[in-house]
C-alpha positions as CSV (number, residue, x, y, z in Angstrom):
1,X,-20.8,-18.0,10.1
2,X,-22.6,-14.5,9.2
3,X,-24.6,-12.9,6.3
4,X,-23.6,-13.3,2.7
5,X,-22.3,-9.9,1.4
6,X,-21.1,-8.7,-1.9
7,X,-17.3,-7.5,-1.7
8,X,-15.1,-5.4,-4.0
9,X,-11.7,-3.7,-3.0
10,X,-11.1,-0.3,-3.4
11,X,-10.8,-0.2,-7.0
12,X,-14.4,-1.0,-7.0
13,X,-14.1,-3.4,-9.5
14,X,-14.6,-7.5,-10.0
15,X,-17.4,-8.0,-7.2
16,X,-17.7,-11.4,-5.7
17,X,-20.0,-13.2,-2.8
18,X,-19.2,-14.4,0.5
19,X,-19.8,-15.3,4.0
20,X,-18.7,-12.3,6.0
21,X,-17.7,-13.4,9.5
22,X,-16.2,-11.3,12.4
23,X,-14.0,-13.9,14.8
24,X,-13.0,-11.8,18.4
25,X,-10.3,-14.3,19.2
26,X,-8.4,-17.4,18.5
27,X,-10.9,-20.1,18.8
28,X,-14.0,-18.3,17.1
29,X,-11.1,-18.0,14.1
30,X,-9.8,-22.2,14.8
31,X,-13.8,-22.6,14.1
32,X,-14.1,-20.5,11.1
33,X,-11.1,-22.2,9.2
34,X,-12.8,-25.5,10.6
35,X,-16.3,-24.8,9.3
36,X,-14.9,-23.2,5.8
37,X,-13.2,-26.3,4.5
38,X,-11.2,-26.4,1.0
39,X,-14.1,-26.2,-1.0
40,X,-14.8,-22.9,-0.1
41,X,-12.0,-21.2,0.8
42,X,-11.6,-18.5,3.1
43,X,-9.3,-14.9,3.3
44,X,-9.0,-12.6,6.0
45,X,-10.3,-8.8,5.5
46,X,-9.3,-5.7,7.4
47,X,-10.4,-2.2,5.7
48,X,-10.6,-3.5,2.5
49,X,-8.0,-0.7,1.3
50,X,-6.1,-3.3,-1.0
51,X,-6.8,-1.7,-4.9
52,X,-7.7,-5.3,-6.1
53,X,-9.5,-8.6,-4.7
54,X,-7.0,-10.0,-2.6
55,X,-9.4,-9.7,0.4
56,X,-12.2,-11.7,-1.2
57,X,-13.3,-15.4,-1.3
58,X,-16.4,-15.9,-3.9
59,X,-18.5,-18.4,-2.8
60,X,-16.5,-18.8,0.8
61,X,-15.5,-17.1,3.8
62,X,-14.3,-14.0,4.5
63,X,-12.7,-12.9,7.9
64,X,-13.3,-9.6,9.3
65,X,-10.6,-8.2,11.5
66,X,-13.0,-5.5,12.7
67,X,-13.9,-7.0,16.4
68,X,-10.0,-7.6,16.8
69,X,-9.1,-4.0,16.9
70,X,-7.7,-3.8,20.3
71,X,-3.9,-2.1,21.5
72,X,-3.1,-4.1,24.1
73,X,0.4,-2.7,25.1
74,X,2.3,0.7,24.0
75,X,5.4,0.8,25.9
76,X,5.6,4.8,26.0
77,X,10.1,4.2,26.8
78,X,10.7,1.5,24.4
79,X,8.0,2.3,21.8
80,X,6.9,-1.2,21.3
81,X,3.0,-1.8,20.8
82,X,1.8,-5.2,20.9
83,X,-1.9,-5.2,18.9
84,X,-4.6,-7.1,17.8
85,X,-4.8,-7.7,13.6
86,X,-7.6,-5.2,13.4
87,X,-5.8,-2.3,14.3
88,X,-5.3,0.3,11.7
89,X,-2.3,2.5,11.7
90,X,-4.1,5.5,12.4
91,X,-5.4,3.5,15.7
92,X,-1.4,3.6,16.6
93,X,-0.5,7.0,15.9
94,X,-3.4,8.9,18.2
95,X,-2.1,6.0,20.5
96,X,1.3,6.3,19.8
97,X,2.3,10.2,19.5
98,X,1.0,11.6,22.6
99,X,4.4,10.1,23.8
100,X,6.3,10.6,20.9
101,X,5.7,7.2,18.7
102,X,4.6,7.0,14.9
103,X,4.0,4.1,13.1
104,X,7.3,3.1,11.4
105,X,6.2,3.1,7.8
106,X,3.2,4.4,6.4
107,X,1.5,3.7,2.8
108,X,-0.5,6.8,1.4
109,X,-3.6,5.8,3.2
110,X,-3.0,5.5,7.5
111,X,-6.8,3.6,6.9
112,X,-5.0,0.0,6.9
113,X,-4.9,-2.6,9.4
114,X,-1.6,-4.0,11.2
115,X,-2.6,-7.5,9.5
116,X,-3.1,-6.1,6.2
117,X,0.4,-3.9,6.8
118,X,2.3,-7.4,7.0
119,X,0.0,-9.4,4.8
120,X,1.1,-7.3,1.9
121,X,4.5,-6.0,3.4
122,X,3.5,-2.5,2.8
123,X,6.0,0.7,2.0
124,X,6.0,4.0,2.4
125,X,7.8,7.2,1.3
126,X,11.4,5.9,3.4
127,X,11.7,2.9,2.5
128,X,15.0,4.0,1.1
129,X,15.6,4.1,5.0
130,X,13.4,2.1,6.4
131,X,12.4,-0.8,4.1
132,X,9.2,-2.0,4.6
133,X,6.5,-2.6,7.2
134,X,8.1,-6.6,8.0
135,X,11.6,-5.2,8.8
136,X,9.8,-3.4,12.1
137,X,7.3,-6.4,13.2
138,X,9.0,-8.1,16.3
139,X,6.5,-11.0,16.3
140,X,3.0,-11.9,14.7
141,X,0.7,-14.6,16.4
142,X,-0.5,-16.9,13.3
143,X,-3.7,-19.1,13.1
144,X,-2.2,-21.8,11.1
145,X,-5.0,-23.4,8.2
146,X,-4.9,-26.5,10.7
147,X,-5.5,-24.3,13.0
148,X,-2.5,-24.1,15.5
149,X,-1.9,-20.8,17.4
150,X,1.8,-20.0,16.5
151,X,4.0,-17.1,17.7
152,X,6.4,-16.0,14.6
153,X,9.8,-14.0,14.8
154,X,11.6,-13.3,11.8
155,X,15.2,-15.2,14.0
156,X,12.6,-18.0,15.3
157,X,10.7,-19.2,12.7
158,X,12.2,-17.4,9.0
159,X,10.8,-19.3,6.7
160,X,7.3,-18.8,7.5
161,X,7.9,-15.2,8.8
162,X,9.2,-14.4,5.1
163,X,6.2,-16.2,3.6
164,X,3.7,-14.7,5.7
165,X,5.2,-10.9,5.4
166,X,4.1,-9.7,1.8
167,X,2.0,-13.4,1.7
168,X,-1.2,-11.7,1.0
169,X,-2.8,-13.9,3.9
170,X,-2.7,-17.2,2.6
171,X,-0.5,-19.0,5.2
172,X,-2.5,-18.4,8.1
173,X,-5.1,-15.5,9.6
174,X,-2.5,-13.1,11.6
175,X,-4.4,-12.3,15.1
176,X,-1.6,-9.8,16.5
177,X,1.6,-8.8,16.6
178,X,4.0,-6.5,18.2
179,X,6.0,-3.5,16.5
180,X,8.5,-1.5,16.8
181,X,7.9,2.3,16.6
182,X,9.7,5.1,15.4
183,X,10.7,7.8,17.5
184,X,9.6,11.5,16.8
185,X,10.1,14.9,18.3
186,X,6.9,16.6,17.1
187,X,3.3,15.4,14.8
188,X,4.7,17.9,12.5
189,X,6.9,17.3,9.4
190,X,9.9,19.6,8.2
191,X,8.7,19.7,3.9
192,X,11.2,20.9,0.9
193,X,9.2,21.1,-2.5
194,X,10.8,21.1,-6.0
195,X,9.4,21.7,-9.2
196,X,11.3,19.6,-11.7
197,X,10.9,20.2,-16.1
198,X,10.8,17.0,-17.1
199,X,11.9,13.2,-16.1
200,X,15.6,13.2,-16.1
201,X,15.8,16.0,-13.5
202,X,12.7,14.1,-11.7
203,X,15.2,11.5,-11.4
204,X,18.4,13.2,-10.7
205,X,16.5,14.9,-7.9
206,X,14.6,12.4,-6.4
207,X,18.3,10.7,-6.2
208,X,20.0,13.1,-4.8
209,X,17.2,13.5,-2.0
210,X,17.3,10.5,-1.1
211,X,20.9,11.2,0.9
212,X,19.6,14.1,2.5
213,X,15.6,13.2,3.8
214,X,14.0,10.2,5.5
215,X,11.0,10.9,3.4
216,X,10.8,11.2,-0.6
217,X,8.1,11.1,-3.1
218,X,7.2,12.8,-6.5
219,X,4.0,13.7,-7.8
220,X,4.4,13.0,-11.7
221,X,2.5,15.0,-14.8
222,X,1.6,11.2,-16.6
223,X,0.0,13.3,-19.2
224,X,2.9,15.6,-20.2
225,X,4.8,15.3,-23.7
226,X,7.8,16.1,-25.5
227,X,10.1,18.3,-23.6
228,X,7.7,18.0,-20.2
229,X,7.7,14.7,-20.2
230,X,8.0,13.0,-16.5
231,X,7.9,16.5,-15.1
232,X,6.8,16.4,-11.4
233,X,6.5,17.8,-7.7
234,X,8.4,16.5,-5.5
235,X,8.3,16.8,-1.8
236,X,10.9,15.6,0.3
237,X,11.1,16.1,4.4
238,X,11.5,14.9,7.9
239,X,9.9,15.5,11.1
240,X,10.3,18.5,13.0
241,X,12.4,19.2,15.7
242,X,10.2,20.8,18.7
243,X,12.8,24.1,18.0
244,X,11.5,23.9,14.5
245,X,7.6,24.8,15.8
246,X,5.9,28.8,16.1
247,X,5.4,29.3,19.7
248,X,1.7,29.1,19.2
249,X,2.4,24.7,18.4
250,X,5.0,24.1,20.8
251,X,2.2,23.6,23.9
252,X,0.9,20.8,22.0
253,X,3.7,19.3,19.7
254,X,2.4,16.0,19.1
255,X,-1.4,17.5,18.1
256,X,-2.8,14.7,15.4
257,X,-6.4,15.9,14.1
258,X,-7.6,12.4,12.0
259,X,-10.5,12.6,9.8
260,X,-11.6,13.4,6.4
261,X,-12.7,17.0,5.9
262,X,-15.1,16.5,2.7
263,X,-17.1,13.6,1.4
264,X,-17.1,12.3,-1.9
265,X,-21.6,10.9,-2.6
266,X,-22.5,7.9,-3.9
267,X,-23.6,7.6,-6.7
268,X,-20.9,10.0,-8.1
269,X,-22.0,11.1,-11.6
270,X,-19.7,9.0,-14.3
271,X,-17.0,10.1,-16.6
272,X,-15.8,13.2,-15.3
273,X,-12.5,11.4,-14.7
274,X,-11.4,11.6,-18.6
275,X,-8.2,12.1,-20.6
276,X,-9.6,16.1,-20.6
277,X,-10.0,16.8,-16.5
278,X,-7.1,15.0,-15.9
279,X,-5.0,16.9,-18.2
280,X,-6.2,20.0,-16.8
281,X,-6.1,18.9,-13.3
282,X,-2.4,18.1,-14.0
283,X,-1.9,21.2,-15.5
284,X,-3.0,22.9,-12.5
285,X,-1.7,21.1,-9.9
286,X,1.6,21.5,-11.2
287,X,2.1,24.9,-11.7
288,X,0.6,25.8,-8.3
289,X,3.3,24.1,-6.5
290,X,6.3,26.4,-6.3
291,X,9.5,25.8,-8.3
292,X,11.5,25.7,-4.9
293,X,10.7,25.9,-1.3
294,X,12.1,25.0,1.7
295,X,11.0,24.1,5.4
296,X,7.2,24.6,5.0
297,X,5.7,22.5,8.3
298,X,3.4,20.5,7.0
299,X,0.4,18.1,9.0
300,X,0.9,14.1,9.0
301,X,-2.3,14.3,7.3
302,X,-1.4,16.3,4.4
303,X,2.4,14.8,3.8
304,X,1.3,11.4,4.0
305,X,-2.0,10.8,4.0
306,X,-3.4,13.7,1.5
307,X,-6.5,11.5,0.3
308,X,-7.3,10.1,3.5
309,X,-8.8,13.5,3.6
310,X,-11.6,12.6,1.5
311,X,-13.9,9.9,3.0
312,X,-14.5,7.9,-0.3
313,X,-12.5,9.5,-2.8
314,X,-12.2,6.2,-5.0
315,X,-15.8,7.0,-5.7
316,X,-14.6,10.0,-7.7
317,X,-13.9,6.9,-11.0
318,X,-17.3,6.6,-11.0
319,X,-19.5,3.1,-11.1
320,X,-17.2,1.7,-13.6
321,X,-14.0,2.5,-10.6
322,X,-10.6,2.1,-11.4
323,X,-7.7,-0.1,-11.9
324,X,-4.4,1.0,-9.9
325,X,-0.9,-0.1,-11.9
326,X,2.0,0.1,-9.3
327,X,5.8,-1.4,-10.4
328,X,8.9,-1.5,-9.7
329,X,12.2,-2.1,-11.6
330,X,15.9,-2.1,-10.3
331,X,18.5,1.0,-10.6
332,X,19.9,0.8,-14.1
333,X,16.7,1.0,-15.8
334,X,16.1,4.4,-15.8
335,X,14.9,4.4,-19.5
336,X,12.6,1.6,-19.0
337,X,11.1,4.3,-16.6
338,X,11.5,7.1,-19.0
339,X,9.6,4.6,-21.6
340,X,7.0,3.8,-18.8
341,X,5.9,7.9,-19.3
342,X,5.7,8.0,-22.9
343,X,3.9,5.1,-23.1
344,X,0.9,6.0,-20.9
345,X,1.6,9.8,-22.2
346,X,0.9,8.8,-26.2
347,X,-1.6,6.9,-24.8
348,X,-3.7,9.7,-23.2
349,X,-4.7,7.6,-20.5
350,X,-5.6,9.8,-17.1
351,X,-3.8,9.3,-14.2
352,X,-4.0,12.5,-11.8
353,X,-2.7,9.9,-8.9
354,X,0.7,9.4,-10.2
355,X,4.1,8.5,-7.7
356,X,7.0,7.9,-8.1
357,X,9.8,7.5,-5.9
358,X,12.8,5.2,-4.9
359,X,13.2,2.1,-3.1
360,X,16.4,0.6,-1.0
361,X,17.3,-2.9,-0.7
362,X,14.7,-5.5,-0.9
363,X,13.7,-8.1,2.2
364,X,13.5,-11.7,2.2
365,X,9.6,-11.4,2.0
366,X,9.2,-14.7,-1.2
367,X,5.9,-11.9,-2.4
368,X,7.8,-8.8,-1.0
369,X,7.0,-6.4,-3.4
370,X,9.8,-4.1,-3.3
371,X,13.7,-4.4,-4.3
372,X,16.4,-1.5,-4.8
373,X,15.1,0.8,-7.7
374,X,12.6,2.7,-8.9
375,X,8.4,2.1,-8.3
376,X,6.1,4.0,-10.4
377,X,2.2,4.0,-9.3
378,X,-0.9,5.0,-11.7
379,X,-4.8,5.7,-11.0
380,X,-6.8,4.8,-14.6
381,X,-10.8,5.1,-14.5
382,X,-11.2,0.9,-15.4
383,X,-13.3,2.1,-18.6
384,X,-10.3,4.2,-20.2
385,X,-10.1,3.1,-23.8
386,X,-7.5,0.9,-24.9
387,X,-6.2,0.7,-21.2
388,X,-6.1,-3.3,-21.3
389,X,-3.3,-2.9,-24.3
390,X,-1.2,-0.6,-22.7
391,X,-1.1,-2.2,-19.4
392,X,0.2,-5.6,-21.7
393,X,2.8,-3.2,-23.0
394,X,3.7,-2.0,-19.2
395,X,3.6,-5.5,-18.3
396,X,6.2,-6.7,-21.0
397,X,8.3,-3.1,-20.2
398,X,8.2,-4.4,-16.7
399,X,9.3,-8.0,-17.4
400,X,12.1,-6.5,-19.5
401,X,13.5,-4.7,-17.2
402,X,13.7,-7.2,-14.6
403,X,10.7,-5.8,-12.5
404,X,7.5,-6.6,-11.3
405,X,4.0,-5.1,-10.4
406,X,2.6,-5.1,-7.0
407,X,0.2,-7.9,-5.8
408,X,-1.8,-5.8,-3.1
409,X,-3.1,-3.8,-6.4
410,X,-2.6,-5.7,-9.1
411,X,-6.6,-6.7,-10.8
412,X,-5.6,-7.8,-14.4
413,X,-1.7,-9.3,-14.9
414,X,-1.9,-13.1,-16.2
415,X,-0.7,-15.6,-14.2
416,X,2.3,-16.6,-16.8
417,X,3.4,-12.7,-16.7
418,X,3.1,-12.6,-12.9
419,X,5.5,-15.8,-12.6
420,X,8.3,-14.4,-15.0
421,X,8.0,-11.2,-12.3
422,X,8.3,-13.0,-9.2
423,X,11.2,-15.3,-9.7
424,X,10.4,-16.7,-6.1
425,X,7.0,-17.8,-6.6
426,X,8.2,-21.6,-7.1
427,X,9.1,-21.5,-3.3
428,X,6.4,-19.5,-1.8
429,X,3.3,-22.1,-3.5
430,X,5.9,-25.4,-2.6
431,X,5.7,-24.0,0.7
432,X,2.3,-23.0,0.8
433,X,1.7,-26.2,-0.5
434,X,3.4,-28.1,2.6
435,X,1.3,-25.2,4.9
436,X,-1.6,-25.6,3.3
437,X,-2.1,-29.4,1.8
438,X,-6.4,-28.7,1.4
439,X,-5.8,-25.0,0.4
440,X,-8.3,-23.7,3.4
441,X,-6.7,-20.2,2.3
442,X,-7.9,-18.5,-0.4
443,X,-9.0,-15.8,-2.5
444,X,-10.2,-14.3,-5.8
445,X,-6.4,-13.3,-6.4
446,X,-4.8,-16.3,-5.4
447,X,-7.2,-18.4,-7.7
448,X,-6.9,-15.9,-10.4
449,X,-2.8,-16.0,-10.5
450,X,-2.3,-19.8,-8.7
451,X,-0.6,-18.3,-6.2
């Protein structure tokens, strides 16, 4: 075992204890669920970039992924790159791109592990295209809480593919797996902006992009009223053709420049994410961005990853850090979306990190957050006033309108609200249940919501 440490995510909030442990293969990890036992528990823990606790064990074990961080294959012809779990995706695409490779979905941050990707089934900005992370794992080798070594496939072995993929690691530590790439013709990306007025054209655009670009995503105004409400920036693009590049890029097409360019200190002084900066921040943001452009080549970096720039930046909510509230509800509840915005508008809570986009058809993940529809996310500073109320009213929105929040983020939804969301959670704790029989896997989420 290793030191005791004190572990939040990267919300920063609801600190808990545990062993920290750092297995570099299978049988260090067969000993570690050995030595753990059901009493204490134990997770596994990759860059601790999920918003909640779903990577901590109070009082047990928690299983770094850091020491497994090794590519062990990258075909550079078929694009397949087998991994260890430890391997983030930003790992894959300085790996990957030289010969044309990028990861095959991305979330906002490229700072997450291959283990973490399929623990939570992560999504990007084409899922409309793409679906999520699962759809483009081949095969994932699973430390079973008995500890058996097993070699999944989604055609093999289904049922515990689907369980595992969006599972939140709690059938078994993932130690690699092998994934399919996407092919690309440069590092840079092909961007069309829009400036909508308010949320029906935010929706009516976002819509109609979605049949014209592989990638899709609005910036949205949470704190604008009355005839702005839901306005937003969207950007929309693809990646550039090698034609597409000035003459001065097209020696190095596939030039990927990782790394944050400014540092947010610690401790950041508290507060100064309010209902007022937030407002004006929005303000600004949004009438920088023009009202219509087209084919502006944009970095990977800034499309996709534009925080990942700032090392730290969830330090920015201050000590009291922040609670993330991402959903989703099908197509045909547009005004349960519209009523999303003037809830949290009325409510003058600040969100300057607010997204929303579109999702296509769901995957037979039994946790698999997504499903065909809409999926709003909001940043709130943890100590906004009033916040727990509204998020209850969100919640019962949510319910309503036959949705459900997102358990790599979610810090605060009860368990009884959580069960009406997830209408497959029945099948996903019987089996875990027949996985599982001393409940070796756990963590401060699954204890929190019995999952």
């Amino acid at each position: 075992m290793g030191q005791t440490v004190t572990l939040t995510g990267w919300g920063r909030i609801a600190p808990s204890s545990a062993e920290l442990a750092e297995p570099s293969g299978p049988g260090d990890a067969e000993t570690l669920l050995e030595a753990a036992g059901p009493a204490r528990g134990l997770i596994a823990r990759g860059l601790g970039r999920s918003y909640n606790n779903a990577a901590q064990c109070g009082g047990g074990v928690v299983v770094s992924t850091a020491r497994l961080s090794r590519i062990t294959e990258l075909d550079p012809v078929s694009g397949l790159a087998t991994c260890e779990a430890g391997v983030s995706l930003e790992q894959l695409m300085v790996a990957g791109l030289p010969a044309g490779w990028f990861v095959p979905v991305s979330p906002g941050t490229r700072q997450v592990t291959i283990g973490g990707a399929i623990a939570a089934d992560v999504h990007g900005k084409n899922h409309h295209v793409a679906g999520s992370f699962a759809r483009h794992v081949r095969s994932f080798d699973l430390m079973l809480p008995g500890g058996e070594l097993r070699t999944v496939t989604s055609e093999g072995d289904p049922a515990l593919f689907w369980a595992t993929a969006g599972g939140m690691g709690l059938t078994g530590l993932i130690l690699r797996a092998t994934v399919q790439l996407k092919r690309v013709a440069t590092s840079r990306v092909r961007v069309d902006t829009v400036r909508t007025a308010d949320i029906d054209e935010t929706m009516a655009v976002l819509t109609e992009h979605d049949r014209s670009y592989g990638y899709t995503v609005a910036w949205s105004d949470s704190m604008a009223r009355g005839a702005g409400l839901g306005r937003s920036v969207i950007t929309s693009g693809d990646f550039a053709e090698l034609a597409d590049l000035p003459a001065a890029e097209k020696a190095d097409p596939f030039a990927f420049r990782p790394g944050a360019r400014l540092g947010v200190p610690s401790p950041f002084p508290p507060g100064l994410i309010n209902r007022y900066t937030v407002a004006l921040a929005n303000e600004a943001w949004y009438r920088k961005a023009p009202r219509h452009r087209t084919g502006e080549l944009q970095t990977i970096g800034t499309f996709f990853h534009p925080l990942d720039g700032i090392r730290n930046w969830n330090r920015v909510y201050g000590p009291g850090g922040f609670r993330q509230y991402q959903y989703v509800v099908p197509f045909g509840q547009e005004a349960a979306v519209r009523r999303s915005f003037e809830l949290v508008s009325a409510a003058r809570a600040p969100s300057f990190v607010t997204v929303l986009k579109r999702f296509g058809a769901a995957d037979p993940g039994l946790l698999s957050f997504p499903l065909a529809g809409w999926t709003l996310a909001l940043d709130f500073p943890a100590r906004t006033p009033a916040l727990a109320g509204l998020l209850d009213r969100l919640d019962r929105l949510v319910v309503d309108a036959g949705g459900r929040v997102y358990l790599a983020k979610d810090s605060r939804v009860p368990p009884d609200v959580l069960a009406q969301m997830y209408p497959r959670l029945p099948e996903f704790r019987q089996f875990r249940a027949g996985l599982d029989p001393e409940g070796r896997l756990a963590s401060d989420l699954s204890r929190r919501l019995g999952l």
